[in-house]
C-alpha positions in Angstrom: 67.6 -49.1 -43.5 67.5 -51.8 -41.3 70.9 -53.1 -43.2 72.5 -50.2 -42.4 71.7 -50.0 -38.9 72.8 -53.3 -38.4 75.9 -52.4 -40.2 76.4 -49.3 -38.0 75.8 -51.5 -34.4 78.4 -54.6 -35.7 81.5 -53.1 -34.8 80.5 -51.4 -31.9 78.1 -54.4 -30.5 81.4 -56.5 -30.9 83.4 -54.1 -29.1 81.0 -53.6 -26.6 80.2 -57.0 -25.9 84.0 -57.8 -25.7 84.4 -55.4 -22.9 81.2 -56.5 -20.9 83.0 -60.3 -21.6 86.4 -59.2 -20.0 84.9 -57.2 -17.1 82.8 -60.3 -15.9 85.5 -63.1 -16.5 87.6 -60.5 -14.2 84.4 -60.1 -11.7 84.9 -64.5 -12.2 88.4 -64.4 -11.3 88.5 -62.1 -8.0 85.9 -64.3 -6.9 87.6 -67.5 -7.6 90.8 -66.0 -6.0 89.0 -65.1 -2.7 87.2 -68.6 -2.2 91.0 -69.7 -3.2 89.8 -71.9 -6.1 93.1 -71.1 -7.7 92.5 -72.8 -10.9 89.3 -71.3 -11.9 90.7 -67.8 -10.7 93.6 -68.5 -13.6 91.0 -69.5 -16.2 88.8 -66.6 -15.6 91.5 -63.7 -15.3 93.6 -65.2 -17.9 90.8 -64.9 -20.3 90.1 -61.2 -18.8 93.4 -59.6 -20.0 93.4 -61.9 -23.6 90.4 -59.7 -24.3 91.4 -56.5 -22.5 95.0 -56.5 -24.5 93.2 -57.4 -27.5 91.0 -54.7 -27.3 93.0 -51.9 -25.6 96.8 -52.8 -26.2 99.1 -55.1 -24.3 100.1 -52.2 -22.2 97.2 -50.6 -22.0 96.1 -48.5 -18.7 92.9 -50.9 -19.4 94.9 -54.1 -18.5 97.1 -52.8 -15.5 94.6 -54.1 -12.8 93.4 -57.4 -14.6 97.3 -58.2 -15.2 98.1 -57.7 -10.9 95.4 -60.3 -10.2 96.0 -62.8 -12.7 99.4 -62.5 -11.2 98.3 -62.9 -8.0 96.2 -65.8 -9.1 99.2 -67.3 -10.7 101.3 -67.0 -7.8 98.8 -69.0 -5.3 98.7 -71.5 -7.9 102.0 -72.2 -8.2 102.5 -72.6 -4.3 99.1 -75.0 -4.1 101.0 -77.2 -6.5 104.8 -77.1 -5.5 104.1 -79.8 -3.3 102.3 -82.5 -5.1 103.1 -81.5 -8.7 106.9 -83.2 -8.3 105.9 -86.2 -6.8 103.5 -86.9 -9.5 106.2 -86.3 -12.5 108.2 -88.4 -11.2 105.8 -90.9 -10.9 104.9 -90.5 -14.5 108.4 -90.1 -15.8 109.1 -93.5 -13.9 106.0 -94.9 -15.6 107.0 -94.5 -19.1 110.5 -95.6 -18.3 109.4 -99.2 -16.9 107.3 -99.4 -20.2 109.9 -98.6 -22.9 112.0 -100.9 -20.9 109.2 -103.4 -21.6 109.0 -103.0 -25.3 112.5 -102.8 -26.0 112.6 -106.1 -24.3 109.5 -107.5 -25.9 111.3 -106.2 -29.4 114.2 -107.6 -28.2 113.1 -111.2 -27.5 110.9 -111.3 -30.8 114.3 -110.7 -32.9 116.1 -112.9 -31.3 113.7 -116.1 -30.6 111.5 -115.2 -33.6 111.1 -114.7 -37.2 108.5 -112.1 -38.8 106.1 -114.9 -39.2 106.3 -115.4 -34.9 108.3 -118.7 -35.5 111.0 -119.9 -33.6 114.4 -119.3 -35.4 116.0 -122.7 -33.4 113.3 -125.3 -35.0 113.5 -123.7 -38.1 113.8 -126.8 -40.6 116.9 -126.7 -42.8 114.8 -126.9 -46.5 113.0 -124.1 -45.8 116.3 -122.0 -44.7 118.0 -123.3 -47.7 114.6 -122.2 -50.0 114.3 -119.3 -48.3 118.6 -118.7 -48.7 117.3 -118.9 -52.7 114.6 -116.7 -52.5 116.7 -114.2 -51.8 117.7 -113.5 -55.0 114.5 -112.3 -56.0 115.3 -108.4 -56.0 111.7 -107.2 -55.8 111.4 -109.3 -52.5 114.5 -108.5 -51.2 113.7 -104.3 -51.7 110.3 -105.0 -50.1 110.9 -106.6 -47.0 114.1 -103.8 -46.4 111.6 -100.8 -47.4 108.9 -102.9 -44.9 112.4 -102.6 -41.6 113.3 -98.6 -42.8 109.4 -97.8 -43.1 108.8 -99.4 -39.4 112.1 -98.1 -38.0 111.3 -94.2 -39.2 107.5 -94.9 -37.8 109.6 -95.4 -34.7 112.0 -92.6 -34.3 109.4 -90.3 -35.4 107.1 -91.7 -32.4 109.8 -91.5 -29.7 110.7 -87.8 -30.9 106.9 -86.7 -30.9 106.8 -88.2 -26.7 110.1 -86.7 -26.0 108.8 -83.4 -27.5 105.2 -83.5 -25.8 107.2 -84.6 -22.5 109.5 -81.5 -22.4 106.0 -78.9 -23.4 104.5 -80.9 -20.2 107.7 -80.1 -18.0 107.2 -76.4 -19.2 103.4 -75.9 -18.5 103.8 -77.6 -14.9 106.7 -75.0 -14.1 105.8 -71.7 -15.9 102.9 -70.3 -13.4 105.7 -69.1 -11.4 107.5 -67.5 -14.4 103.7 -66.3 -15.7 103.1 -65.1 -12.8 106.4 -63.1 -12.9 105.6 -61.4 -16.0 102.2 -60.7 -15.4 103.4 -59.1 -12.0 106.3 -56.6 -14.6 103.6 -55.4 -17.1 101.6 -54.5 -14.4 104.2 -52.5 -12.9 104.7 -51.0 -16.2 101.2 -50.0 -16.2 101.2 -48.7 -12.5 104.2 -46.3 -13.3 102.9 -44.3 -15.7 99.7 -43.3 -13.1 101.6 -42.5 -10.0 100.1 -39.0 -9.8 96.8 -40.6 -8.0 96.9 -42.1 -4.6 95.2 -45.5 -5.3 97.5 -46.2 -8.5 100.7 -45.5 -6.0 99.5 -48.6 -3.5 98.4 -50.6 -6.7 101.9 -50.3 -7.8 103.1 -50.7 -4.3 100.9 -54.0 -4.1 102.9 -55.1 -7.4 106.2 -55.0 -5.9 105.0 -56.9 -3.0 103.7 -59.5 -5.0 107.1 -59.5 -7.2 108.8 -59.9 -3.6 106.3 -63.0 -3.1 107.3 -64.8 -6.2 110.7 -64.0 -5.5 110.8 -65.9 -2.0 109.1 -68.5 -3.8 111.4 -69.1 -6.8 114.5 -68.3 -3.8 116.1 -65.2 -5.4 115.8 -63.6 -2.0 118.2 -60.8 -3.1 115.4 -59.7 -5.4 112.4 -60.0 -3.2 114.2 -58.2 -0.9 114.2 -55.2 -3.8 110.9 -55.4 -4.4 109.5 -55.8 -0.8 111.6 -52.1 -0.1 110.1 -51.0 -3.3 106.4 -51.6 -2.1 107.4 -50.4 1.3 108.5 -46.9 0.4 105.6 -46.4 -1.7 103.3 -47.8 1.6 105.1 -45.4 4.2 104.4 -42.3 1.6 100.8 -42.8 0.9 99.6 -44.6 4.1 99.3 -43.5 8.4 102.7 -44.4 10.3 100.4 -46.8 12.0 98.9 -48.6 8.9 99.1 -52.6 9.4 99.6 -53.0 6.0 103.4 -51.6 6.5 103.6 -53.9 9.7 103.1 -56.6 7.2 105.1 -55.3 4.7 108.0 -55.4 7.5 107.0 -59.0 8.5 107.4 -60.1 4.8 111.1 -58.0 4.6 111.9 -59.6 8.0 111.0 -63.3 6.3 112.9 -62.4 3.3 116.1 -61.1 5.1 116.1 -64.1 7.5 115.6 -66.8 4.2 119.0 -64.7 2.9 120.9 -65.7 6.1 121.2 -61.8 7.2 119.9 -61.9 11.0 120.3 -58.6 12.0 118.4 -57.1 8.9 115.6 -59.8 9.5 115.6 -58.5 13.5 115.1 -55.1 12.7 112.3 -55.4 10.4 110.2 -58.0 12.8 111.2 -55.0 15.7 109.8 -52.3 13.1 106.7 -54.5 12.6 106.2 -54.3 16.6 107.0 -50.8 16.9 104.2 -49.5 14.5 101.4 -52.3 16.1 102.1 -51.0 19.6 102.0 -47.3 18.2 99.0 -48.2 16.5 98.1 -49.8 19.7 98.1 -46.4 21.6 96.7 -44.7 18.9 93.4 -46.9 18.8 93.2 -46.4 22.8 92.8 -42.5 22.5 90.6 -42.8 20.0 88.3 -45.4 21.4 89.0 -43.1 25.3 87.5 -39.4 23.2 84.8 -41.4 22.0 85.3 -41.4 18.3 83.6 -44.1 16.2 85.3 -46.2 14.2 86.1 -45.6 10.6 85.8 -49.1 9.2 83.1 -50.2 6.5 82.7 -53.5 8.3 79.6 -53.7 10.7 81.5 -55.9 13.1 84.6 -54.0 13.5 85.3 -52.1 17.2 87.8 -50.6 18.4 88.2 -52.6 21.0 88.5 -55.9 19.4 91.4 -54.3 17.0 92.9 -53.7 20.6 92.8 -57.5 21.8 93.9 -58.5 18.5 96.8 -57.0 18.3 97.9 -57.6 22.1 97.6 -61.0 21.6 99.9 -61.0 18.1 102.8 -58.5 19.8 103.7 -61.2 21.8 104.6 -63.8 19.1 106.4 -61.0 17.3 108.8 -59.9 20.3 109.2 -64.0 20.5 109.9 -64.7 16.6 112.5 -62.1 17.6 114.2 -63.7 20.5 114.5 -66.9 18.8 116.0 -65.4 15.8 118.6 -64.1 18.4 118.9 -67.2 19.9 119.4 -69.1 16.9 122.4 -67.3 15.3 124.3 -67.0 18.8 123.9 -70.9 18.8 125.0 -71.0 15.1 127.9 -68.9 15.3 129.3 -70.9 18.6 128.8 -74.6 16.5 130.6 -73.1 13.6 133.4 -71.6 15.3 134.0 -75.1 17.6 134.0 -76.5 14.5 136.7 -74.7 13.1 138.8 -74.4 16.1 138.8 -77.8 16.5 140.2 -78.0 12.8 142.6 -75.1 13.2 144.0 -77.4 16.2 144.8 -80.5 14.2 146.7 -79.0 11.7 148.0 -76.5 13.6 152.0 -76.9 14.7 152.2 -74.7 16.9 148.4 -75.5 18.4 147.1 -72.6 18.0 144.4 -71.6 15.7 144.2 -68.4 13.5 140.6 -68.9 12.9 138.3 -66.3 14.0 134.3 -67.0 14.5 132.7 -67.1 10.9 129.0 -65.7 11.4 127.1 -68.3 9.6 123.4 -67.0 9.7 119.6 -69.0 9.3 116.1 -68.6 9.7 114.1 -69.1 12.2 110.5 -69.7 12.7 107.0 -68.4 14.9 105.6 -72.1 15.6 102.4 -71.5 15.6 102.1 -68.6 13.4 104.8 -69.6 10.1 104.4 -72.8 8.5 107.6 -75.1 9.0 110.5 -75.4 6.1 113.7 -77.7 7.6 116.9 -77.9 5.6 120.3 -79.6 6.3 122.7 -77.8 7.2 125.8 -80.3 5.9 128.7 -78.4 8.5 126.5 -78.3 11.5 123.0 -79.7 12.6 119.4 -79.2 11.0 118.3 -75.4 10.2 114.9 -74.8 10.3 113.8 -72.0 7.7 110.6 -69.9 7.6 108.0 -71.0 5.3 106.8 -69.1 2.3 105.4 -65.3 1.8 101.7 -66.9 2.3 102.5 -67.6 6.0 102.6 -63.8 7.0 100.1 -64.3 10.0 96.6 -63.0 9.0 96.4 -61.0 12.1 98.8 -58.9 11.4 96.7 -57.5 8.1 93.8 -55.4 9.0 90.3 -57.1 10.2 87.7 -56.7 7.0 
Protein backbone atom coordinates (compact mmCIF):
# COMPACT_ATOMS: atom_id res chain seq x y z
CA UNK A 1 0.00 0.00 0.00
CA UNK A 2 2.50 2.19 1.03
CA UNK A 3 4.36 1.38 -2.63
CA UNK A 4 1.54 2.47 -4.29
CA UNK A 5 1.02 5.59 -2.57
CA UNK A 6 4.32 6.53 -3.02
CA UNK A 7 3.88 5.64 -6.67
CA UNK A 8 0.69 7.73 -6.91
CA UNK A 9 2.47 11.14 -5.03
CA UNK A 10 5.94 10.77 -7.57
CA UNK A 11 4.75 12.40 -10.41
CA UNK A 12 2.64 14.83 -8.87
CA UNK A 13 5.29 15.62 -5.86
CA UNK A 14 7.76 16.30 -8.85
CA UNK A 15 5.43 18.45 -10.55
CA UNK A 16 4.50 20.21 -7.61
CA UNK A 17 7.70 20.78 -6.32
CA UNK A 18 8.85 22.04 -9.75
CA UNK A 19 6.35 24.74 -9.67
CA UNK A 20 6.88 25.82 -5.97
CA UNK A 21 10.89 25.89 -7.38
CA UNK A 22 10.06 28.26 -10.34
CA UNK A 23 7.67 30.60 -8.31
CA UNK A 24 10.43 31.27 -5.62
CA UNK A 25 13.49 31.57 -8.07
CA UNK A 26 10.95 34.29 -9.72
CA UNK A 27 10.05 35.76 -6.01
CA UNK A 28 14.48 35.62 -6.13
CA UNK A 29 14.72 37.51 -9.28
CA UNK A 30 12.11 40.54 -8.78
CA UNK A 31 13.95 40.94 -5.68
CA UNK A 32 17.39 40.96 -7.08
CA UNK A 33 16.11 43.33 -9.84
CA UNK A 34 14.73 45.88 -7.40
CA UNK A 35 17.92 46.12 -5.16
CA UNK A 36 19.55 46.26 -8.87
CA UNK A 37 21.87 43.26 -8.22
CA UNK A 38 21.52 42.52 -11.90
CA UNK A 39 23.40 39.42 -11.99
CA UNK A 40 21.65 37.47 -9.42
CA UNK A 41 18.25 38.82 -10.88
CA UNK A 42 19.50 36.92 -14.29
CA UNK A 43 20.37 33.80 -12.45
CA UNK A 44 17.24 33.58 -10.52
CA UNK A 45 14.59 34.48 -13.38
CA UNK A 46 16.52 32.64 -15.87
CA UNK A 47 16.20 29.56 -13.90
CA UNK A 48 12.34 30.58 -13.28
CA UNK A 49 11.20 30.25 -17.02
CA UNK A 50 13.79 26.99 -17.69
CA UNK A 51 11.27 25.34 -15.28
CA UNK A 52 8.06 27.14 -16.17
CA UNK A 53 8.65 26.30 -20.09
CA UNK A 54 9.57 22.87 -19.07
CA UNK A 55 6.69 22.32 -17.26
CA UNK A 56 3.96 24.37 -19.06
CA UNK A 57 5.32 24.95 -22.77
CA UNK A 58 7.68 27.52 -24.13
CA UNK A 59 4.66 29.68 -24.85
CA UNK A 60 2.84 28.98 -22.27
CA UNK A 61 0.32 31.68 -20.54
CA UNK A 62 2.39 30.28 -17.42
CA UNK A 63 5.71 31.83 -18.65
CA UNK A 64 4.44 35.29 -20.10
CA UNK A 65 5.22 37.21 -16.79
CA UNK A 66 8.53 35.37 -15.80
CA UNK A 67 9.82 35.93 -19.56
CA UNK A 68 9.03 40.22 -19.23
CA UNK A 69 11.25 40.22 -16.11
CA UNK A 70 13.97 38.17 -17.06
CA UNK A 71 13.92 40.53 -19.92
CA UNK A 72 13.94 43.28 -17.97
CA UNK A 73 16.66 41.85 -15.91
CA UNK A 74 18.60 41.15 -19.04
CA UNK A 75 18.32 44.60 -20.28
CA UNK A 76 19.78 46.32 -17.04
CA UNK A 77 22.51 43.95 -17.29
CA UNK A 78 23.53 44.60 -20.43
CA UNK A 79 23.68 48.55 -19.80
CA UNK A 80 25.73 47.85 -16.18
CA UNK A 81 28.24 46.25 -18.40
CA UNK A 82 28.46 48.30 -21.81
CA UNK A 83 30.87 50.26 -20.18
CA UNK A 84 33.56 48.22 -18.60
CA UNK A 85 32.94 44.96 -20.52
CA UNK A 86 34.97 46.51 -23.83
CA UNK A 87 37.76 47.78 -22.05
CA UNK A 88 38.36 44.52 -20.42
CA UNK A 89 38.32 42.42 -23.88
CA UNK A 90 40.45 44.33 -25.18
CA UNK A 91 42.75 44.01 -22.48
CA UNK A 92 42.47 40.38 -22.68
CA UNK A 93 42.55 40.09 -26.39
CA UNK A 94 45.88 42.22 -26.15
CA UNK A 95 47.13 39.77 -23.49
CA UNK A 96 47.06 36.77 -25.49
CA UNK A 97 48.50 38.51 -28.49
CA UNK A 98 51.80 39.77 -26.58
CA UNK A 99 52.02 35.97 -25.47
CA UNK A 100 51.75 34.11 -28.78
CA UNK A 101 54.05 36.74 -29.91
CA UNK A 102 56.38 35.33 -27.11
CA UNK A 103 56.21 31.75 -28.02
CA UNK A 104 56.50 32.06 -31.60
CA UNK A 105 59.59 33.91 -30.80
CA UNK A 106 60.75 31.53 -28.11
CA UNK A 107 59.96 28.61 -30.96
CA UNK A 108 61.60 30.66 -33.17
CA UNK A 109 64.97 31.17 -31.48
CA UNK A 110 65.07 27.46 -30.28
CA UNK A 111 65.01 26.31 -34.18
CA UNK A 112 67.26 28.50 -35.18
CA UNK A 113 70.14 28.66 -32.34
CA UNK A 114 69.26 25.11 -31.14
CA UNK A 115 69.05 21.57 -31.82
CA UNK A 116 66.34 19.15 -30.12
CA UNK A 117 68.85 18.21 -27.56
CA UNK A 118 69.08 22.41 -26.58
CA UNK A 119 72.57 22.56 -28.23
CA UNK A 120 73.87 25.27 -30.07
CA UNK A 121 73.79 24.39 -33.90
CA UNK A 122 77.12 26.92 -34.48
CA UNK A 123 79.53 24.86 -32.05
CA UNK A 124 78.24 21.77 -33.26
CA UNK A 125 81.62 19.62 -33.81
CA UNK A 126 81.93 18.36 -37.38
CA UNK A 127 82.28 14.31 -36.33
CA UNK A 128 79.25 14.26 -34.81
CA UNK A 129 77.39 16.16 -37.95
CA UNK A 130 79.15 13.83 -40.19
CA UNK A 131 77.91 10.63 -37.73
CA UNK A 132 74.84 12.07 -37.35
CA UNK A 133 74.69 12.81 -41.57
CA UNK A 134 75.16 8.59 -41.46
CA UNK A 135 72.68 7.98 -39.06
CA UNK A 136 70.32 9.11 -41.20
CA UNK A 137 70.03 6.21 -43.08
CA UNK A 138 68.56 4.30 -40.43
CA UNK A 139 64.72 4.37 -41.72
CA UNK A 140 63.15 3.50 -38.38
CA UNK A 141 64.96 6.64 -36.96
CA UNK A 142 64.37 8.72 -39.62
CA UNK A 143 60.22 7.82 -39.49
CA UNK A 144 60.34 8.42 -35.71
CA UNK A 145 61.81 11.69 -35.23
CA UNK A 146 59.33 12.95 -38.48
CA UNK A 147 56.18 11.22 -36.78
CA UNK A 148 57.74 12.96 -33.28
CA UNK A 149 57.48 17.08 -35.68
CA UNK A 150 53.74 16.00 -37.40
CA UNK A 151 52.63 14.59 -33.84
CA UNK A 152 53.76 18.05 -32.10
CA UNK A 153 52.75 20.23 -35.00
CA UNK A 154 48.94 18.65 -35.08
CA UNK A 155 49.06 18.93 -30.97
CA UNK A 156 49.48 22.50 -32.03
CA UNK A 157 47.00 23.48 -34.62
CA UNK A 158 44.49 21.59 -32.70
CA UNK A 159 45.43 23.80 -29.46
CA UNK A 160 45.27 27.21 -31.38
CA UNK A 161 41.83 26.06 -33.02
CA UNK A 162 40.28 24.99 -29.52
CA UNK A 163 41.43 29.01 -28.11
CA UNK A 164 40.28 30.52 -31.20
CA UNK A 165 36.97 28.58 -30.84
CA UNK A 166 36.56 29.27 -26.90
CA UNK A 167 37.56 32.98 -27.78
CA UNK A 168 34.76 33.60 -30.32
CA UNK A 169 31.85 31.54 -27.54
CA UNK A 170 33.46 34.28 -25.03
CA UNK A 171 32.83 37.20 -27.54
CA UNK A 172 29.19 35.69 -27.84
CA UNK A 173 28.21 35.29 -24.12
CA UNK A 174 29.62 38.98 -23.35
CA UNK A 175 27.30 40.45 -26.16
CA UNK A 176 24.10 38.31 -26.17
CA UNK A 177 22.23 39.76 -22.92
CA UNK A 178 21.13 42.47 -25.22
CA UNK A 179 19.95 40.04 -27.97
CA UNK A 180 18.47 37.67 -24.81
CA UNK A 181 17.02 40.16 -23.60
CA UNK A 182 15.43 40.93 -27.05
CA UNK A 183 13.88 37.58 -27.33
CA UNK A 184 12.75 37.25 -24.01
CA UNK A 185 10.99 40.71 -24.40
CA UNK A 186 9.06 38.87 -28.16
CA UNK A 187 7.79 35.71 -26.44
CA UNK A 188 6.49 37.63 -23.88
CA UNK A 189 4.63 39.77 -26.19
CA UNK A 190 3.45 36.66 -27.80
CA UNK A 191 2.12 35.58 -24.54
CA UNK A 192 0.50 39.08 -23.68
CA UNK A 193 -1.46 39.09 -27.08
CA UNK A 194 -3.43 36.27 -26.72
CA UNK A 195 -4.91 37.85 -23.09
CA UNK A 196 -5.78 41.34 -24.20
CA UNK A 197 -9.45 40.86 -23.14
CA UNK A 198 -8.33 41.80 -19.28
CA UNK A 199 -7.10 45.09 -18.31
CA UNK A 200 -3.86 44.13 -16.43
CA UNK A 201 -2.67 41.76 -19.42
CA UNK A 202 -3.20 45.05 -21.83
CA UNK A 203 -0.49 47.26 -19.65
CA UNK A 204 1.67 44.01 -19.25
CA UNK A 205 1.84 43.82 -22.88
CA UNK A 206 2.08 47.62 -23.00
CA UNK A 207 5.09 47.33 -20.48
CA UNK A 208 6.60 44.74 -23.21
CA UNK A 209 6.75 47.10 -25.89
CA UNK A 210 8.29 49.73 -23.75
CA UNK A 211 10.92 47.59 -22.75
CA UNK A 212 11.40 46.35 -26.62
CA UNK A 213 11.69 50.34 -27.17
CA UNK A 214 14.48 50.30 -24.25
CA UNK A 215 16.58 47.65 -25.90
CA UNK A 216 16.12 49.24 -29.02
CA UNK A 217 17.68 52.74 -27.96
CA UNK A 218 20.31 50.62 -26.52
CA UNK A 219 21.31 48.42 -29.44
CA UNK A 220 20.65 52.19 -31.62
CA UNK A 221 17.80 50.92 -34.03
CA UNK A 222 15.97 54.01 -33.00
CA UNK A 223 13.56 53.44 -35.93
CA UNK A 224 12.37 50.40 -34.04
CA UNK A 225 12.12 51.71 -30.50
CA UNK A 226 10.32 54.34 -31.82
CA UNK A 227 7.58 51.36 -32.99
CA UNK A 228 7.56 49.88 -29.93
CA UNK A 229 7.48 52.96 -27.60
CA UNK A 230 3.91 54.04 -29.89
CA UNK A 231 2.97 50.54 -29.37
CA UNK A 232 3.05 50.67 -25.48
CA UNK A 233 1.76 54.13 -25.72
CA UNK A 234 -1.58 53.41 -27.36
CA UNK A 235 -2.17 50.59 -25.25
CA UNK A 236 -1.35 53.20 -22.01
CA UNK A 237 -3.72 56.00 -23.34
CA UNK A 238 -6.64 53.19 -23.68
CA UNK A 239 -6.48 51.51 -20.43
CA UNK A 240 -5.11 54.35 -18.18
CA UNK A 241 -6.58 58.36 -16.90
CA UNK A 242 -5.47 61.12 -19.45
CA UNK A 243 -3.41 62.22 -16.51
CA UNK A 244 -1.61 58.94 -15.74
CA UNK A 245 2.36 59.73 -15.29
CA UNK A 246 3.14 56.62 -16.63
CA UNK A 247 2.05 58.05 -20.27
CA UNK A 248 4.06 61.26 -19.33
CA UNK A 249 6.89 58.92 -19.26
CA UNK A 250 6.08 57.00 -21.96
CA UNK A 251 6.23 60.56 -23.98
CA UNK A 252 9.62 61.38 -22.25
CA UNK A 253 11.01 57.98 -23.56
CA UNK A 254 9.39 58.76 -27.35
CA UNK A 255 10.75 62.32 -26.98
CA UNK A 256 14.49 60.58 -26.15
CA UNK A 257 14.00 58.26 -28.95
CA UNK A 258 12.95 60.74 -31.68
CA UNK A 259 15.67 63.19 -30.64
CA UNK A 260 18.56 60.08 -30.72
CA UNK A 261 16.98 59.64 -34.57
CA UNK A 262 17.89 63.27 -35.41
CA UNK A 263 13.95 64.22 -35.82
CA UNK A 264 13.62 67.49 -33.55
CA UNK A 265 10.25 68.42 -34.10
CA UNK A 266 8.89 64.88 -33.27
CA UNK A 267 11.24 64.77 -30.09
CA UNK A 268 9.62 68.51 -29.16
CA UNK A 269 6.23 67.43 -29.36
CA UNK A 270 6.46 64.45 -27.27
CA UNK A 271 8.62 66.34 -24.27
CA UNK A 272 5.51 69.23 -24.86
CA UNK A 273 2.84 66.26 -24.50
CA UNK A 274 4.77 65.02 -21.39
CA UNK A 275 4.19 68.65 -19.86
CA UNK A 276 0.75 68.98 -21.03
CA UNK A 277 -0.63 65.87 -19.18
CA UNK A 278 1.78 66.73 -15.69
CA UNK A 279 0.25 70.27 -15.54
CA UNK A 280 -3.30 68.70 -16.31
CA UNK A 281 -2.58 66.21 -13.78
CA UNK A 282 -1.36 69.13 -11.83
CA UNK A 283 -4.85 70.76 -11.76
CA UNK A 284 -6.47 67.73 -11.36
CA UNK A 285 -4.60 66.86 -7.96
CA UNK A 286 -5.52 70.57 -6.72
CA UNK A 287 -9.39 69.97 -6.98
CA UNK A 288 -9.09 66.98 -5.47
CA UNK A 289 -6.89 67.83 -2.63
CA UNK A 290 -9.40 71.63 -2.44
CA UNK A 291 -13.06 69.00 -2.11
CA UNK A 292 -11.25 67.18 0.44
CA UNK A 293 -10.93 63.82 -1.04
CA UNK A 294 -8.26 61.45 0.37
CA UNK A 295 -5.83 60.13 -1.61
CA UNK A 296 -6.02 56.81 -3.38
CA UNK A 297 -2.40 55.60 -3.06
CA UNK A 298 -1.39 52.37 -1.11
CA UNK A 299 1.68 54.17 0.16
CA UNK A 300 1.33 55.55 3.79
CA UNK A 301 3.54 58.50 2.97
CA UNK A 302 1.89 59.65 -0.15
CA UNK A 303 -0.16 63.31 -0.09
CA UNK A 304 -1.55 65.05 -2.32
CA UNK A 305 0.26 67.79 -1.75
CA UNK A 306 3.69 66.53 -2.01
CA UNK A 307 2.68 64.90 -5.62
CA UNK A 308 1.89 68.72 -6.19
CA UNK A 309 5.54 70.07 -5.26
CA UNK A 310 6.95 67.27 -7.09
CA UNK A 311 5.78 67.83 -10.15
CA UNK A 312 6.14 71.81 -10.05
CA UNK A 313 9.55 71.45 -9.52
CA UNK A 314 10.06 68.72 -12.63
CA UNK A 315 7.72 70.99 -15.23
CA UNK A 316 10.36 73.33 -15.29
CA UNK A 317 13.25 71.13 -16.50
CA UNK A 318 10.78 69.76 -19.10
CA UNK A 319 9.75 73.23 -20.73
CA UNK A 320 13.78 73.78 -20.48
CA UNK A 321 14.88 70.22 -22.15
CA UNK A 322 12.47 71.81 -24.67
CA UNK A 323 14.06 75.17 -25.34
CA UNK A 324 17.37 73.79 -25.71
CA UNK A 325 16.30 71.16 -28.08
CA UNK A 326 15.08 74.42 -30.08
CA UNK A 327 18.03 76.02 -29.51
CA UNK A 328 20.16 73.36 -30.59
CA UNK A 329 18.86 72.62 -34.17
CA UNK A 330 18.48 76.48 -35.06
CA UNK A 331 22.33 76.54 -34.19
CA UNK A 332 22.84 73.36 -36.25
CA UNK A 333 21.03 74.21 -39.21
CA UNK A 334 22.88 77.91 -39.35
CA UNK A 335 26.69 75.89 -39.03
CA UNK A 336 25.61 73.61 -41.74
CA UNK A 337 24.24 75.90 -44.12
CA UNK A 338 27.57 78.43 -43.60
CA UNK A 339 29.19 75.57 -44.28
CA UNK A 340 27.84 74.85 -47.47
CA UNK A 341 27.52 78.34 -48.64
CA UNK A 342 30.86 78.84 -48.20
CA UNK A 343 31.55 75.75 -50.51
CA UNK A 344 28.81 76.65 -53.00
CA UNK A 345 30.98 80.00 -53.27
CA UNK A 346 34.35 78.48 -54.15
CA UNK A 347 33.25 76.60 -56.89
CA UNK A 348 30.81 78.59 -57.91
CA UNK A 349 31.48 80.80 -61.40
CA UNK A 350 29.12 82.83 -61.25
CA UNK A 351 29.38 83.26 -57.16
CA UNK A 352 26.43 82.37 -56.29
CA UNK A 353 25.32 79.33 -54.54
CA UNK A 354 22.36 77.02 -55.25
CA UNK A 355 22.53 75.45 -52.01
CA UNK A 356 19.60 75.80 -49.78
CA UNK A 357 19.90 75.16 -45.73
CA UNK A 358 20.05 71.23 -45.18
CA UNK A 359 18.29 70.59 -41.67
CA UNK A 360 20.77 68.49 -40.08
CA UNK A 361 19.15 67.50 -36.61
CA UNK A 362 20.80 66.13 -32.90
CA UNK A 363 19.95 65.58 -29.52
CA UNK A 364 20.01 67.42 -26.85
CA UNK A 365 20.26 66.89 -23.22
CA UNK A 366 18.41 68.01 -19.41
CA UNK A 367 21.90 68.52 -17.44
CA UNK A 368 20.96 67.55 -14.39
CA UNK A 369 18.18 65.15 -15.09
CA UNK A 370 19.74 62.82 -18.48
CA UNK A 371 23.01 61.40 -18.13
CA UNK A 372 25.55 62.84 -20.75
CA UNK A 373 26.43 60.93 -24.28
CA UNK A 374 28.93 63.31 -26.67
CA UNK A 375 29.59 62.30 -30.21
CA UNK A 376 31.54 64.05 -33.02
CA UNK A 377 30.02 65.45 -35.36
CA UNK A 378 32.85 65.25 -38.34
CA UNK A 379 31.07 68.40 -40.64
CA UNK A 380 30.50 70.66 -37.74
CA UNK A 381 31.48 70.83 -33.96
CA UNK A 382 30.75 68.30 -31.00
CA UNK A 383 26.93 67.03 -30.61
CA UNK A 384 25.97 66.11 -27.37
CA UNK A 385 23.28 63.14 -27.40
CA UNK A 386 20.90 62.06 -24.69
CA UNK A 387 21.91 59.14 -22.61
CA UNK A 388 20.09 55.90 -22.55
CA UNK A 389 16.23 54.78 -21.79
CA UNK A 390 17.36 54.36 -17.92
CA UNK A 391 17.83 58.12 -17.65
CA UNK A 392 14.06 58.94 -17.94
CA UNK A 393 14.02 61.17 -14.59
CA UNK A 394 12.49 59.13 -11.69
CA UNK A 395 10.16 61.98 -10.97
CA UNK A 396 8.39 61.84 -13.70
CA UNK A 397 7.13 58.09 -12.75
CA UNK A 398 4.60 57.99 -9.95
CA UNK A 399 5.84 58.20 -6.11
CA UNK A 400 5.43 54.43 -4.58
Amino acid sequence: MSGDQATKSGPGGSESESAGDALTLFTQGKRHLLVKDYPEAVSSLGQACGLLAAKYGETADECGEAYLFYGKALLELARSESGVLGDAIEGEESGEESDEEGEETEENGKDKGEDENGQDKAEEDPKDKAEEEGGKDDAGEGESTTENKDGNATEEKGKDEEGAANGEEEEEEDVSNLKLAWEMLELAKIIFQRQTKDTQMNLKLAEVFLNLGEVGLESETYEQAIQDLQSGLKIQKEHLPEDDRRIAETYYRLGMAYSLNNEFDEAVQQYSDAVALLELRVKNLEVKSASGDKPDESDAFYTIEGEIKELNELLPDLRDKILELKEMKAETIKAVSDLIREGGAGSSKSGESSAKPIETKSASNITHLVRKKQKADESTATVQKAASPEAVPAKIQKSE
